[in-house]
C-alpha positions, -999 to 999 in steps of 0.1 A, spaced: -268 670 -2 -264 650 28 -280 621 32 -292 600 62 -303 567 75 -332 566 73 -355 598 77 -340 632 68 -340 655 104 -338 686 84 -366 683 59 -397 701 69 -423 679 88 -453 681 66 -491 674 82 -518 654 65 -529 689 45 -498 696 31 -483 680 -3 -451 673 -17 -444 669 -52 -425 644 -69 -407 643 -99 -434 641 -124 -440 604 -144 -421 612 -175 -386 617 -156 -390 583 -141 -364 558 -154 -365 529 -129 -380 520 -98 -367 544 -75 -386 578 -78 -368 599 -52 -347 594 -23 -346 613 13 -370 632 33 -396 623 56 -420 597 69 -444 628 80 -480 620 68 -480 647 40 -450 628 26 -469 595 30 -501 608 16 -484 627 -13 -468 599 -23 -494 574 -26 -518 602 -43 -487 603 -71 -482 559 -75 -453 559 -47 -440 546 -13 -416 541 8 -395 508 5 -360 508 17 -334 487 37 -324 496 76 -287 524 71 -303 535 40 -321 572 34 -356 566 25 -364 555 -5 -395 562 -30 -402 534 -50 -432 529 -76 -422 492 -94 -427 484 -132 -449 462 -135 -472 468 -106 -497 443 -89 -534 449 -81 -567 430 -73 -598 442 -85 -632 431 -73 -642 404 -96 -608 386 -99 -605 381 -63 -600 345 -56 -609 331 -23 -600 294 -25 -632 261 -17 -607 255 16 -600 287 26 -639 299 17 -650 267 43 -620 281 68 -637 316 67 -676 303 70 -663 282 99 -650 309 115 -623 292 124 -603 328 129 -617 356 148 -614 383 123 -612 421 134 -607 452 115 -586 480 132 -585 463 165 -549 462 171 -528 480 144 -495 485 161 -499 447 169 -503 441 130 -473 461 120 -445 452 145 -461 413 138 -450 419 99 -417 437 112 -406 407 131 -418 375 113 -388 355 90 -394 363 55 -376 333 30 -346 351 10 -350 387 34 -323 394 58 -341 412 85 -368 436 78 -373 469 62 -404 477 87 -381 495 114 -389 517 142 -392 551 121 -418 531 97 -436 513 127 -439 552 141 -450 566 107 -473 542 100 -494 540 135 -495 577 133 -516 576 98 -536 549 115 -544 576 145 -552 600 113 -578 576 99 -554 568 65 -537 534 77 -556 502 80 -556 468 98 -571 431 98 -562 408 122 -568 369 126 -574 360 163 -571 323 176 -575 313 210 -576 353 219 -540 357 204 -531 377 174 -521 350 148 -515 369 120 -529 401 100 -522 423 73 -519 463 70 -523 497 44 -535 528 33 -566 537 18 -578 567 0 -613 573 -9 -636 586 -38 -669 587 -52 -663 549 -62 -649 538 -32 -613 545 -35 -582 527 -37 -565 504 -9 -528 502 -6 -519 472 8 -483 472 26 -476 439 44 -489 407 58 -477 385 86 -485 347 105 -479 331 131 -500 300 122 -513 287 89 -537 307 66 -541 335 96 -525 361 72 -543 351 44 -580 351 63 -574 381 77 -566 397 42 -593 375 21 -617 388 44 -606 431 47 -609 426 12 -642 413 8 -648 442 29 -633 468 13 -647 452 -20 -684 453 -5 -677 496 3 -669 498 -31 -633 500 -34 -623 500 -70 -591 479 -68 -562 468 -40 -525 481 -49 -501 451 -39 -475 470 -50 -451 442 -61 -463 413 -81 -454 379 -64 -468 341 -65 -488 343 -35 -506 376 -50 -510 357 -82 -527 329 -58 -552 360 -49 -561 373 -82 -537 397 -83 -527 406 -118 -499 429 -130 -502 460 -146 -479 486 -166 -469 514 -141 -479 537 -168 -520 518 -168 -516 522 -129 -508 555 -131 -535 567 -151 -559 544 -132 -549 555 -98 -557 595 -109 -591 583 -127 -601 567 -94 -588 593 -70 -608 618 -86 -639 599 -90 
């Protein structure tokens, strides 16, 4: 099998009602899941339903990835900080949901990450992702000072009779806390609509910082079906 940077040409472009299947759970023995195909939104959707996304470095195929231990957030263990509670009640950030998406996502594609070289968000996932926002799937939160966007944060989010599940995918700032505000505060929101937890996909300090805590894939797993079907 042949296999391309980035997404797969030949594979069948599947729309938002179509699903792919996997390799099932018991088969996985690492991170990676699956590698090739498409970034067309059955892909996307199918993969998330089944635990997995996309994670992958520019000249590579695409990758599926669902990481042992994962991180996630639920309601009461968010932790919103006495200075950043005082920086949200002041306003001190315009905050806006869904405003400017494509704005969000080439802002985390371009912004210096410490220990990255360069940036796995590349055109084909820019182009993915904006599409599942113009399908109602993929989210945004932006901080706004002075009228400019000065950081935000992105996802997916799936529903359910509890509220669903958020995906979170990346976060970016161009001045102090904005990235953080405008996440603290699409989480209090999706928290208040009754999302049951917020996949952070790989645990990290910062998530730590936010109440994230990690989690067995296999606990994720069965947690992320239990939600999905309400």
């Amino acid at each position: 099998m042949r296999l391309y940077s980035g997404p797969d040409p030949d594979f069948p472009f599947l729309d938002e009602d179509t699903r792919f299947m996997f390799p099932p759970p018991e088969k996985w023995s690492g991170d990676v899941i699956a590698v090739g195909g498409n970034l067309s939104p059955g892909m996307l959707i199918s993969a998330y339903e089944q635990g997995i996304f996309p994670w992958y470095n520019p000249g590579d195929p695409v990758i599926w990835q669902s990481p042992d231990p994962r991180m996630v957030i639920f309601p009461e263990n968010l932790r919103v900080s006495k200075s950043m509670r005082k920086l949200l009640e002041r306003g001190e950030f315009g905050i806006a949901f869904n405003h400017d998406f494509a704005g969000v996502i080439r802002g985390c594609s371009e912004i210096e990450r410490p220990g990255q070289d360069g940036t796995w968000i590349d055109d084909d996932i820019i182009d993915a992702y904006i599409e599942m926002h113009r399908l109602g799937w993929a989210h945004s939160a932006e901080a706004y000072l002075d009228g400019e966007l000065a950081g935000g944060c992105y996802g997916i989010r799936f529903g359910g009779v509890r509220g669903g599940v958020f995906f979170g995918e990346s976060m970016f700032a161009r001045k102090p806390n904005a990235s953080k505000a405008a996440f603290l505060s699409l989480a209090l929101s999706l928290f208040a609509d009754g999302v049951a937890f917020i996949d952070c996909q790989v645990p990290t300090p910062h998530l730590c910082s936010l109440g994230g805590q990690e989690m067995g894939r296999g606990e994720f797993l069965a947690l992320l079906r239990e939600t999905l079907a309400g």
